[in-house]
Structure formats: structure tokens, C-alpha cells
KOLDOKE-489321 format. One record per atom (N, C-alpha, C): residue number from 1; residue in three letters; chain; atom name; x negated, y negated, z negated. Coordinates in steps of 0.05 Angstrom, whole numbers, always signed. Layout:
KOLDOKE-489321
NUM_ALA_A_CA_X_Y_Z $
...
This chain:
KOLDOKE-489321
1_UNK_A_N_+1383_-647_+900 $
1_UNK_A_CA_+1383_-675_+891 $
1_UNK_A_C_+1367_-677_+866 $
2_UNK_A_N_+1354_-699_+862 $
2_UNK_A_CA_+1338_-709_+838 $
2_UNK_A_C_+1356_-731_+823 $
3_UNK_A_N_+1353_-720_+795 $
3_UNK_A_CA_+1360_-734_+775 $
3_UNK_A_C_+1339_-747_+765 $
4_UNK_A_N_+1343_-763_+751 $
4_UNK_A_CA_+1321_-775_+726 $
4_UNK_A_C_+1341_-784_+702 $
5_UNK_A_N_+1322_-780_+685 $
5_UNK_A_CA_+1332_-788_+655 $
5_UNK_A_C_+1319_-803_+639 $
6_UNK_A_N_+1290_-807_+646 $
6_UNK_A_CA_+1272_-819_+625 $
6_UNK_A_C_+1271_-808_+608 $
7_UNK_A_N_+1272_-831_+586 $
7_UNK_A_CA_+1269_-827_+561 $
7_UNK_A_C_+1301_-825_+548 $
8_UNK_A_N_+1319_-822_+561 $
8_UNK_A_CA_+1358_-819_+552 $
8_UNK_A_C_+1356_-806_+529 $
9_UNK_A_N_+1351_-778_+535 $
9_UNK_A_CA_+1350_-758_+519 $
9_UNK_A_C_+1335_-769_+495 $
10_UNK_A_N_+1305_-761_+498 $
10_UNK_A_CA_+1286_-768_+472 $
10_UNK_A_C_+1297_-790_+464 $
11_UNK_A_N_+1306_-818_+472 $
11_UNK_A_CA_+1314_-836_+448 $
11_UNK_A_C_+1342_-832_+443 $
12_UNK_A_N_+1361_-813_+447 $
12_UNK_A_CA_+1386_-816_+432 $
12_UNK_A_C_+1381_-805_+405 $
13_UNK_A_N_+1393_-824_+382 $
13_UNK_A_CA_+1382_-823_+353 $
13_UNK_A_C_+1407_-796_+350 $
14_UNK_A_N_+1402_-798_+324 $
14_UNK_A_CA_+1420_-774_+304 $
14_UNK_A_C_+1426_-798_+289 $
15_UNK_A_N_+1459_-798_+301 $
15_UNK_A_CA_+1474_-821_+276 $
15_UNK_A_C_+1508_-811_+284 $
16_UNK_A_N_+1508_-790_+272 $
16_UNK_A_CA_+1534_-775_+270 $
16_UNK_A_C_+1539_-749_+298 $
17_UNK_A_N_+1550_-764_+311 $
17_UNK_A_CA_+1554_-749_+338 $
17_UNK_A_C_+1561_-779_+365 $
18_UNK_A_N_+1540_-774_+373 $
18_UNK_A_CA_+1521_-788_+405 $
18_UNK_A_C_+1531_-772_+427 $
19_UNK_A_N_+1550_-782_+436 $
19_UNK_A_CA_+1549_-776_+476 $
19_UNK_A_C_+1537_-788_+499 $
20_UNK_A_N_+1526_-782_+513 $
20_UNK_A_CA_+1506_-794_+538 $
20_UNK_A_C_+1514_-781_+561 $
21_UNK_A_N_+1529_-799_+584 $
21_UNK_A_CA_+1536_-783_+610 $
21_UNK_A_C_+1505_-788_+622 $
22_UNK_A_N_+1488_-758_+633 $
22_UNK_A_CA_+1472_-765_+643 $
22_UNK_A_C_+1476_-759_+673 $
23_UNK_A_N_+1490_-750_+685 $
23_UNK_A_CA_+1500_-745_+712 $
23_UNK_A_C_+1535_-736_+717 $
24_UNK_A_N_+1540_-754_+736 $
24_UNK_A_CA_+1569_-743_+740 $
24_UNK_A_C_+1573_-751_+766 $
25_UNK_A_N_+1576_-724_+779 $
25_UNK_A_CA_+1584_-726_+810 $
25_UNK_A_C_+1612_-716_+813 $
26_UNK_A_N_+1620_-714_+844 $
26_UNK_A_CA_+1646_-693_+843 $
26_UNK_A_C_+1646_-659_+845 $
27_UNK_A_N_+1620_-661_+838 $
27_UNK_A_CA_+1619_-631_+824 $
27_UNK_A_C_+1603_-624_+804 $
28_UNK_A_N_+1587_-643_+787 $
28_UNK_A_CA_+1573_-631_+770 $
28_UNK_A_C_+1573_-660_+751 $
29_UNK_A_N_+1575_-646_+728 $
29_UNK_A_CA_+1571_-667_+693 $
29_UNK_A_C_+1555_-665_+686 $
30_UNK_A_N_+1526_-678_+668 $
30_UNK_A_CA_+1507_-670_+654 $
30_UNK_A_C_+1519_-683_+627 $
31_UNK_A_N_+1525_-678_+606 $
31_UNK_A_CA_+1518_-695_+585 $
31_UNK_A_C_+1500_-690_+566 $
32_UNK_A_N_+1488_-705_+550 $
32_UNK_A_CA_+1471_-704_+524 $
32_UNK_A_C_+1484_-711_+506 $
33_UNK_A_N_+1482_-695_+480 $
33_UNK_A_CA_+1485_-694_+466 $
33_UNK_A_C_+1472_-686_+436 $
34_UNK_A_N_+1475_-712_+423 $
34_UNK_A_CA_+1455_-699_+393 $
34_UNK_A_C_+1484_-708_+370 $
35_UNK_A_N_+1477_-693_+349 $
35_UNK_A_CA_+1496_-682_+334 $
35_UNK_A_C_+1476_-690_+303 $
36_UNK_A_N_+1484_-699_+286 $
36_UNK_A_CA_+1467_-713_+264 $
36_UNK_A_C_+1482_-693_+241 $
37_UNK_A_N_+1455_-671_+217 $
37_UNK_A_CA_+1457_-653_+211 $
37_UNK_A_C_+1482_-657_+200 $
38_UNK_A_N_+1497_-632_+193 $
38_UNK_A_CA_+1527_-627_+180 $
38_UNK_A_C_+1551_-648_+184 $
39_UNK_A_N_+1540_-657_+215 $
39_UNK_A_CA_+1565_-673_+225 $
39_UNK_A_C_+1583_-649_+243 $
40_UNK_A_N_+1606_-651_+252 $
40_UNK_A_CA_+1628_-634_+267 $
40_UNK_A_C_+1630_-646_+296 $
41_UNK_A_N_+1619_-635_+312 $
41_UNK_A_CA_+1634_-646_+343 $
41_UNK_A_C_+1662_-632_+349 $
42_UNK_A_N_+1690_-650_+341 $
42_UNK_A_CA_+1708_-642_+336 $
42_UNK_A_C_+1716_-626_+353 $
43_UNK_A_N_+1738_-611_+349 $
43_UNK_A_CA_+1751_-588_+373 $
43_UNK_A_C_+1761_-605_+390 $
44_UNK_A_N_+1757_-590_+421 $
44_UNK_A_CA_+1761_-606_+444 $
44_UNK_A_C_+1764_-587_+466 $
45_UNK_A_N_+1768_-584_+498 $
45_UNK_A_CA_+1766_-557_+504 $
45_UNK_A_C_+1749_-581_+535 $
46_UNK_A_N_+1734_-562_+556 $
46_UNK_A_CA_+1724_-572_+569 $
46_UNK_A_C_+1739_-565_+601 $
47_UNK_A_N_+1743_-582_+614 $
47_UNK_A_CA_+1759_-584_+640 $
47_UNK_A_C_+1751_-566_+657 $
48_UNK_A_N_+1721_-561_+656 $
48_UNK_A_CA_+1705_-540_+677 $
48_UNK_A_C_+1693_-516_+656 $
49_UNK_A_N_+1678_-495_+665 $
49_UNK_A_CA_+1666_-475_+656 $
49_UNK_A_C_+1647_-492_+650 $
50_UNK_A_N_+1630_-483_+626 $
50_UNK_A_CA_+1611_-493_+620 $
50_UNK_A_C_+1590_-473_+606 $
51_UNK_A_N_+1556_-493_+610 $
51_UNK_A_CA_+1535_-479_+603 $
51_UNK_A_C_+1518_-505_+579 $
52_UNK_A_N_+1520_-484_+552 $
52_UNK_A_CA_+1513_-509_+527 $
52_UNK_A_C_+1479_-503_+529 $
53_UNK_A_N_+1461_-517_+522 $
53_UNK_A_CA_+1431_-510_+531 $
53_UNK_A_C_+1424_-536_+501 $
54_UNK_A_N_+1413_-515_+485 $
54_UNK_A_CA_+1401_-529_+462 $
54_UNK_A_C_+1372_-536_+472 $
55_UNK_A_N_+1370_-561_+457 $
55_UNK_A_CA_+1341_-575_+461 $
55_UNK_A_C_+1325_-575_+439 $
56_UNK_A_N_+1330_-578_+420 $
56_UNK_A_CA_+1329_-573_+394 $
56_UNK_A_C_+1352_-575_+365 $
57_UNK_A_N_+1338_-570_+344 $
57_UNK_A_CA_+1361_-561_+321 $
57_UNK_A_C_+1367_-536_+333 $
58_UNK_A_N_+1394_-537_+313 $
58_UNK_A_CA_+1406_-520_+294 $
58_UNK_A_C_+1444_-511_+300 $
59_UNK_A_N_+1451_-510_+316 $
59_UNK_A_CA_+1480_-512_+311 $
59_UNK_A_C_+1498_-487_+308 $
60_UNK_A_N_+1524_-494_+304 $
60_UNK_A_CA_+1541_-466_+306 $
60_UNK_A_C_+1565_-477_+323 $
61_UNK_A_N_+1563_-457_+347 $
61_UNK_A_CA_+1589_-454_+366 $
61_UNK_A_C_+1620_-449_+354 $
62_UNK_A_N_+1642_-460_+357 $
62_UNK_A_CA_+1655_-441_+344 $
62_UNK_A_C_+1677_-438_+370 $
63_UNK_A_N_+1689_-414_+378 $
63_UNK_A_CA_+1708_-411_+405 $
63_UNK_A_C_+1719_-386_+398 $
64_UNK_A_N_+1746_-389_+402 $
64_UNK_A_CA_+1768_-365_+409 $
64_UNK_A_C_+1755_-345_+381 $
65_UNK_A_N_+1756_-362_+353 $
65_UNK_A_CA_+1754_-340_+323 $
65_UNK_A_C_+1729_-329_+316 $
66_UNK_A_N_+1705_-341_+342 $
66_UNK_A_CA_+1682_-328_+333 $
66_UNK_A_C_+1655_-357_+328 $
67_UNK_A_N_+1647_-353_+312 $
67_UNK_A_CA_+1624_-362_+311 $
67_UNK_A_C_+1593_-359_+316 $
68_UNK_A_N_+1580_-373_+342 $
68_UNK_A_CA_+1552_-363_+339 $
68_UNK_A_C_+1530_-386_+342 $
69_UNK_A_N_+1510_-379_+331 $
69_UNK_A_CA_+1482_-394_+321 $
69_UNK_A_C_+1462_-398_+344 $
70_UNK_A_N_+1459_-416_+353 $
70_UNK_A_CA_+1445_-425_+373 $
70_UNK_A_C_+1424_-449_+363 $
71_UNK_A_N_+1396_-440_+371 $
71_UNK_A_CA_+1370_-449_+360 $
71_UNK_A_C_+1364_-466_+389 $
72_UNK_A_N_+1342_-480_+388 $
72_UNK_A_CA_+1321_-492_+405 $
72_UNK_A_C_+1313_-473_+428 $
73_UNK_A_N_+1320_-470_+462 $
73_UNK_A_CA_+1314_-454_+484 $
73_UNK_A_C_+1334_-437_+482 $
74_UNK_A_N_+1364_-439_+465 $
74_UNK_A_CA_+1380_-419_+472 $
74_UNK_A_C_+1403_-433_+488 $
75_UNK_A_N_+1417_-415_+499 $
75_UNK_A_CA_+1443_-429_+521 $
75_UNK_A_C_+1466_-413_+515 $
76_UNK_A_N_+1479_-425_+515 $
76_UNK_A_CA_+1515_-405_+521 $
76_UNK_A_C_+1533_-417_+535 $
77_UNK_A_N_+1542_-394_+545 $
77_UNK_A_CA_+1570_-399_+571 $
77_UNK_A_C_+1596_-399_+562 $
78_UNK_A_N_+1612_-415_+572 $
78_UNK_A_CA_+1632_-418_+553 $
78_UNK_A_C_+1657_-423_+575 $
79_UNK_A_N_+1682_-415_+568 $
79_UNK_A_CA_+1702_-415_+596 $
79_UNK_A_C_+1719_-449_+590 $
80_UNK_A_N_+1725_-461_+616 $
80_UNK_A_CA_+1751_-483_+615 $
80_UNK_A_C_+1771_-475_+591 $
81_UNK_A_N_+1782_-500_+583 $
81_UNK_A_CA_+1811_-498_+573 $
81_UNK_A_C_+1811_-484_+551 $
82_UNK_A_N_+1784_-471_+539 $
82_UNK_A_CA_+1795_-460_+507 $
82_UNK_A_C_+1781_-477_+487 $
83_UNK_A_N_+1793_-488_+465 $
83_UNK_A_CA_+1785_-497_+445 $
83_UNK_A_C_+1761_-500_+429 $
84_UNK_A_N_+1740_-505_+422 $
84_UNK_A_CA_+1710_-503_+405 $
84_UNK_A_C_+1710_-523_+394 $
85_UNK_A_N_+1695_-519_+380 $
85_UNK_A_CA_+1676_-545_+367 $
85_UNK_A_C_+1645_-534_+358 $
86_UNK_A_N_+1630_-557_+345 $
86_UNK_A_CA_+1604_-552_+342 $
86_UNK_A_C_+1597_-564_+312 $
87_UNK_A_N_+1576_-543_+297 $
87_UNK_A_CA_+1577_-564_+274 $
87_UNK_A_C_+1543_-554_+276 $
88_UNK_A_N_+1525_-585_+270 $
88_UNK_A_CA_+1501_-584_+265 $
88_UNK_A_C_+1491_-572_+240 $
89_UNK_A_N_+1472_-553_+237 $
89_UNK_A_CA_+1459_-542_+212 $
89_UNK_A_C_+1437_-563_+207 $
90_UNK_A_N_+1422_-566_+226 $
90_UNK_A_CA_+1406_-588_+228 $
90_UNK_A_C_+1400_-612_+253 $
91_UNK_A_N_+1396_-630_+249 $
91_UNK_A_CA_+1402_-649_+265 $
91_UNK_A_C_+1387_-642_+293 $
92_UNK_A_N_+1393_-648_+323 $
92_UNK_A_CA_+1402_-626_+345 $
92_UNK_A_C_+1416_-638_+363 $
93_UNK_A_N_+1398_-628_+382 $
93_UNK_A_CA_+1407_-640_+415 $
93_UNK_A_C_+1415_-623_+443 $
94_UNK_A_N_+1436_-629_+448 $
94_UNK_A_CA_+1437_-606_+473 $
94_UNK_A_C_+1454_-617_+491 $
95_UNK_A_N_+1450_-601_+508 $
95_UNK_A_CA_+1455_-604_+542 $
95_UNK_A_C_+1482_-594_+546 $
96_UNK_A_N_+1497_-609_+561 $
96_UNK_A_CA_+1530_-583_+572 $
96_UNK_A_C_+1526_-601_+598 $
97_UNK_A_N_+1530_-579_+612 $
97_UNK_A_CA_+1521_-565_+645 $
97_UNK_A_C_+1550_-566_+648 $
98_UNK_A_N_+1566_-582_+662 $
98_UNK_A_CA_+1593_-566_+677 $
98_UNK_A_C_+1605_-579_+701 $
């Protein structure tokens, strides 16, 4: 199946923390997300397994006591039901796949 998005992505501004459903079927979520620098995407835990896919920026993961640094072309997998949050280093857009 084909999606489109246009321009969704490229025009969601950086003005705190921005959610964009860009696909939701009964098996697959896209959202976008940009995160405006040294804002917190509060702790939350995600219903499905998920895959985070930075677009650009700067952010830090934080899950189950560990923290890691994810740049522009990096991704991480992350399980249902445990707790994270995200805090921007610099202002930053990414993808969660679930």
C-alpha cells in the first residue's frame, strides 16, 4: 500500500512538542513527530513494539534506566508497555513505526 504525506512532515513547526497521525490502520501507526529544542516528550509507554527513526536533530531516549543519543538516519527499537520519554538536544523530528 501507498502512503503519501506531502509536505506533513517538512511543515510541522518546532513549537514545544507536535504530534501528526500520519497513518493508522488496523495494523500499522505512523506518527510524526518534532520536539522543539530542550522540550520533554513526557513519559508514556507505547501499546505496540515500536521503531523510533530520527529525521533530523538531536534527541535522548530514555527507557528501563538507560539513556541513549540518537542523531539524524538513526533508529531504535523499543518494546510495548515500558515507560520512556524523549528530551530534544536540538530541535528534531522523528518517525515511530508501530
Amino acid at each position: 500500500m501507498i502512503y503519501t504525506t506531502g509536505s506533513q512532515i517538512a511543515d510541522q513547526p518546532f513549537d514545544k512538542l507536535q504530534i501528526n497521525k500520519i497513518v493508522k490502520t488496523d495494523a500499522l501507526e505512523i506518527l510524526s513527530i518534532s520536539l522543539e529544542k530542550g522540550t520533554t516528550f513526557p513519559e508514556h509507554s507505547s501499546p505496540r513494539d515500536a521503531q523510533l527513526i530520527v529525521l533530523e536533530g538531536n534527541i535522548i531516549f530514555h527507557i528501563n534506566g538507560d539513556s541513549y543519543q540518537l542523531k539524524k538516519q538513526q533508529n531504535f527499537n523499543f518494546p510495548k508497555a515500558k515507560p520512556h520519554f524523549v528530551i530534544a538536544n536540538e530541535n528534531s523530528k522523528f518517525l515511530i513505526i508501530r
